[in-house]
N, C-alpha and C positions, 0 to 999 in steps of 0.2 A: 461450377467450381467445387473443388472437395473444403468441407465443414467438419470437425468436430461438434457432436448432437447430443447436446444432453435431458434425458429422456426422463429419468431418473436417478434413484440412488446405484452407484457402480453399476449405470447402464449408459454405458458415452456409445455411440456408433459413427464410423467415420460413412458420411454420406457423398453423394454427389447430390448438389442444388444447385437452383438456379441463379446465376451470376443476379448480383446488387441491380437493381435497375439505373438506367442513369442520371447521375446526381441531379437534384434540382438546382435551383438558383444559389443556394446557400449552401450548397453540399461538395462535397469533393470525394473520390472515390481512392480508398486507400489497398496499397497490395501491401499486404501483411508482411513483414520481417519477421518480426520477435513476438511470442506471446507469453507473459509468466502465466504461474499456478498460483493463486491465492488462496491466503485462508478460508476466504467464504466458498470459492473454488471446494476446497479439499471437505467443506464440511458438508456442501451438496454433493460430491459424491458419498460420501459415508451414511448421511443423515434428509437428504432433502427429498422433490422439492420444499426448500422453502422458500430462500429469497425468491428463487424461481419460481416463477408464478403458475398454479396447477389450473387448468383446464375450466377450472368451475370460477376462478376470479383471474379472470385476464388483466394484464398492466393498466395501470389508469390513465396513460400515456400513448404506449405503443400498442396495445391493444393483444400484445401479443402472450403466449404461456406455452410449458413445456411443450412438445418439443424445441428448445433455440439451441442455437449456435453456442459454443460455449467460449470462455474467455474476455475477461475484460482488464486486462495489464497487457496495451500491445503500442508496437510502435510500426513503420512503415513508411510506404513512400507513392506519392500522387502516381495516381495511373490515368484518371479522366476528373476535367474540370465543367462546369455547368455549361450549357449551349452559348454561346455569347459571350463568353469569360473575357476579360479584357490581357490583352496581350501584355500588357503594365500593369496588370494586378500583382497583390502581396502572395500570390499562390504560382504556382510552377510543374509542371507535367515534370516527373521524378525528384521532387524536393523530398528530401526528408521530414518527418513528421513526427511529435509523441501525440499519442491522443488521450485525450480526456476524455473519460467513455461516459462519464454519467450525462440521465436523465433528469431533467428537471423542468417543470414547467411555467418559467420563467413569470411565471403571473403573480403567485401568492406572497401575503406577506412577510415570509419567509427567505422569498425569492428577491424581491423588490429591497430589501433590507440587508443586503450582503449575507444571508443565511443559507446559500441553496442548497447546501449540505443536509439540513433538516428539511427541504420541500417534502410537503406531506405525499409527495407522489414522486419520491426520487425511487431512480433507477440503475441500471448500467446494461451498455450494448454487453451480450455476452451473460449475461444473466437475464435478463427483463425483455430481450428480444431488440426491434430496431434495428439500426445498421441494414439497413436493406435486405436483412437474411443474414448478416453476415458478422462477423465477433473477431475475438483476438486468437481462436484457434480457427477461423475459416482464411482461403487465401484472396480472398478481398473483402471489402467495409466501404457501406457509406459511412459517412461523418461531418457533422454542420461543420462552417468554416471556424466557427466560434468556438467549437471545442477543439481546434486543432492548432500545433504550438510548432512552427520549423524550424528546423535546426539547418546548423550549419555543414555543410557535405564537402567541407576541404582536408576533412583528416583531423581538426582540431579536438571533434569527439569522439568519443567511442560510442558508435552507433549500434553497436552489437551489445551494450547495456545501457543504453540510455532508456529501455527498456523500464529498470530499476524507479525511474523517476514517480510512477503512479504508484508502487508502497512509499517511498521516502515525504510523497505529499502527504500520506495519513500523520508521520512524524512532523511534518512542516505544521500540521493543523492542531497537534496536541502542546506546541509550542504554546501558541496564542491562546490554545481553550484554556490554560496555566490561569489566565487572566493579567501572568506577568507582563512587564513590558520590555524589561532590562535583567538580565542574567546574570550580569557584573557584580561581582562576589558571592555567588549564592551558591548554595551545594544542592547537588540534586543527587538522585536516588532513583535506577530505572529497574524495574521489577521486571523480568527475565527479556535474556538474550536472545530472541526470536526475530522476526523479520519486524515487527513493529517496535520490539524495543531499540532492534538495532540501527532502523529509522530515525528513532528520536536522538538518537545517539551524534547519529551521520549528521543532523540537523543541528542540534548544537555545535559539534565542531563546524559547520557550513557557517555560522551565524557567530564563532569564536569563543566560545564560553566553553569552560572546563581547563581538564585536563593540567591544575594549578597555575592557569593565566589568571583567571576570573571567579576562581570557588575549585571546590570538586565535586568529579563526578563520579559517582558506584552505581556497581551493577551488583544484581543479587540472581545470580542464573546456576542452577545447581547438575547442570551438563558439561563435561569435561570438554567435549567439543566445542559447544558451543562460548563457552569462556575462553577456549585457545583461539576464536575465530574474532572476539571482542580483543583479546588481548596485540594479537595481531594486526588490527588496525590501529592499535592506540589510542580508541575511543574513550577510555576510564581510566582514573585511576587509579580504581583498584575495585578488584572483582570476590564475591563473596557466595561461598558454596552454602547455601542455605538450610542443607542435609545436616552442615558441619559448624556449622556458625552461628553465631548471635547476632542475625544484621543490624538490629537495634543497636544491641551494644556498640557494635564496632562504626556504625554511623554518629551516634554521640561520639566517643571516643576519639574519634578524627575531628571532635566541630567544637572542642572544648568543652564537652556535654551539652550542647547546646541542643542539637539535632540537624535534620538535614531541611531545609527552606521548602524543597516541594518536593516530589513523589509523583513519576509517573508509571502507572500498570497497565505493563502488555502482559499481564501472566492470566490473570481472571482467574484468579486462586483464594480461598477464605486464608490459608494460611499468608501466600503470601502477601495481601492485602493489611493484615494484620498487623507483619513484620514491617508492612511502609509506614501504617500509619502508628504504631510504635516507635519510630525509627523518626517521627516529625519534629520540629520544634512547636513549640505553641504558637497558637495561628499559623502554622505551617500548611501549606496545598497539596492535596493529593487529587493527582489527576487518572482518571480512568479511560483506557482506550480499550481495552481488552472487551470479548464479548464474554457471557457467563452462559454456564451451563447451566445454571443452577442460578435462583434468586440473588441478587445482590443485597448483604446485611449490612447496614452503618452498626458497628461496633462503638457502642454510645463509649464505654470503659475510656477511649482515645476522642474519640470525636466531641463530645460533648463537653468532657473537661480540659482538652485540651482546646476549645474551639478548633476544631479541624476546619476550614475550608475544603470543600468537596465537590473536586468538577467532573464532565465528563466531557470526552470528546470522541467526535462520528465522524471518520471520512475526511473530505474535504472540502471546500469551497474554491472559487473561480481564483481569488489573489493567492492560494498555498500554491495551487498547481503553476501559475507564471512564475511565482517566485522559486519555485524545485526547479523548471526546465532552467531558468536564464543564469541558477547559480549552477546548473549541471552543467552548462556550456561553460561557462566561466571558471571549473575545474574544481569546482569546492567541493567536489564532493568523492575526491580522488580516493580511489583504494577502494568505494564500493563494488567495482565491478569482480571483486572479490566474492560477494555476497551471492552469487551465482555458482550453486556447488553442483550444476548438471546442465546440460545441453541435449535436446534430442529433438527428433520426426515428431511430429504431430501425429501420426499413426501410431505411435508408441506412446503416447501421454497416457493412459489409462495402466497398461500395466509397468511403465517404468517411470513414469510419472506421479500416477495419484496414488497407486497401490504403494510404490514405493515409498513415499511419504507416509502412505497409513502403519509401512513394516518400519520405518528408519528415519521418524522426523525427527529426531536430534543428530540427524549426520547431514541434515539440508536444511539451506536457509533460503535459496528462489530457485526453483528449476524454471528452465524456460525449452520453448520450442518453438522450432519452424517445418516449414512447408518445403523447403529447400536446400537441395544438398549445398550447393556454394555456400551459402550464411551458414551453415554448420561446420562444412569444413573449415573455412576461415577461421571461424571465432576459435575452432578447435585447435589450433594448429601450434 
């Protein structure tokens, strides 16, 4: 099968390997559809390896380190089922599939504790290796049965972005990191308009809060595009250019000086970090999803006197990810296939793909690719 290979930093090569072996007892073999570009994606080409694991420390898991497969935001469809498979099992030879790429090794306290998001040995097919050789830019993958979620293949979804569903889980899971339980009147405050804040965004309205049903919700994203792409789906309301604005002020302002209940950061910015927890009420939550470049500082001047609550949150666990596919089937999560500002060949991911993101990421919010002309033309059409 042909694989995208990532090797190192802006060294992807499109290879031919050896097809998945086949599935074991617990595995099912998936032919790739759709593959997105992620952040951790885009920062291993620029900056890595890192997640990716180099040569001197193989996975703790998979065993495996650079060279892999690259891609782990993919969805697809049953190509082979384990020797014996039951003719009345829950799986089906061309069912559709999203897949839940992480690794986790199901043992540790972590694990055992609804936490596998923090297993001290998490991974993902596509970065960490696994998958039989194979990822979200190769054209087939193993995948335990346990990480795989079917969808329904009568037209009721868009299969060509249900894709979408593995970033909208990191939004599902920065819900709950809140510590909140209930949203119902609260104002929130999501610190920039990229793929994870717009996530968090998507997942509020999924779950009905905002938008002056149940509180309000701002955005503080200082890219023209990207605030016509929030504005567009109706996710906030009301957006604030942080170049130009006092988001503070204008968050009191809107909440009777109060401030705003919680604060989530997808920007991983001192300034804008700043402006969130400025912009809190007392005891108010500020939740952190973004990764930093640079050390993260608690700004005691807010945190301390205002007792700030201070969370963070990582990825996902096993109930975000059920609960993203079965409300994506269920339609709540309409308009993101919006969020998709590119389509292309998996031969071309590297220079119209990553490169392009490194020249013009505030004019993208998920490129995706495949392996096949039909799912391109289609979707493109």
């Amino acid at each position: 099968m042909k694989a995208a290979r990532y090797y190192g930093a802006r060294d992807l090569r499109i290879e031919t390997i050896p097809d998945p072996p086949a599935p074991g007892s617990e595995e099912v073999t998936i032919d790739v559809t759709w593959g997105g570009i992620c952040g951790t994606d885009l920062h291993e080409w620029t900056n890595g390896p890192s997640t990716v694991n180099k040569p001197e420390k193989p996975h703790g898991i998979t065993g495996d380190h650079a060279p892999v497969s690259f891609g782990h935001e993919f969805t697809g469809r049953i190509s082979a089922l384990p020797k014996g498979y039951p003719s009345d099992g829950s799986f089906k030879l061309g069912m559709p599939i999203m897949v839940d790429p992480r690794i986790v090794c199901r043992k540790c306290s972590a694990c055992t504790n609804g936490m596998d998001n923090i297993c001290p040995d998490w991974g993902y097919i596509g970065l960490n290796g696994g998958g039989g050789g194979g990822a979200g830019f190769s054209e087939r993958v193993n995948v335990e049965m346990r990480m795989c979620h079917p969808l329904p293949d009568d037209g009721s979804v868009d299969l060509d972005s249900v894709v979408l569903c593995q970033p909208l889980t990191v939004g599902r899971h920065a819900l709950g990191s809140s510590g909140l339980r209930d949203y119902t009147g609260l104002n929130v405050l999501v610190l920039g308009g990229g793929p994870v804040g717009l996530a968090v965004l998507l997942n509020l309205r999924a779950k009905g809060f905002g938008m002056g049903l149940s509180g309000s919700v701002f955005v503080s994203e200082p890219t023209a595009k990207r605030s016509e792409m929030t504005r567009g789906l109706r996710l906030s309301d009301d957006i604030f250019n942080p170049m130009t604005t006092n988001v503070a002020e204008e968050c009191r302002s809107r909440t009777n000086g109060v401030g705003v209940d919680v604060v989530f950061d997808s920007a991983g910015a001192e300034g804008a970090m700043l402006a969130g927890m400025e912009s809190l009420k007392l005891r108010g939550t500020y939740v952190n999803i973004a990764g930093w470049k640079k050390p993260f500082q608690i700004p005691m001047q807010y945190a301390m006197f205002r007792e700030i609550i201070i969370r963070f949150s990582l990825g996902n666990n096993d109930n975000d990810y059920r609960e993203v596919v079965e409300d994506f089937i269920a339609g709540k999560f309409k308009g993101a296939e919006t969020l998709i500002t590119r389509r292309l060949f998996v031969e071309d991911l590297a220079e119209q793909g990553l490169e392009e993101l490194v020249r013009n990421k505030d004019d993208h919010v998920k490129i995706v690719a495949t392996w096949r002309k039909d799912m391109l033309e289609r979707a493109t059409l």
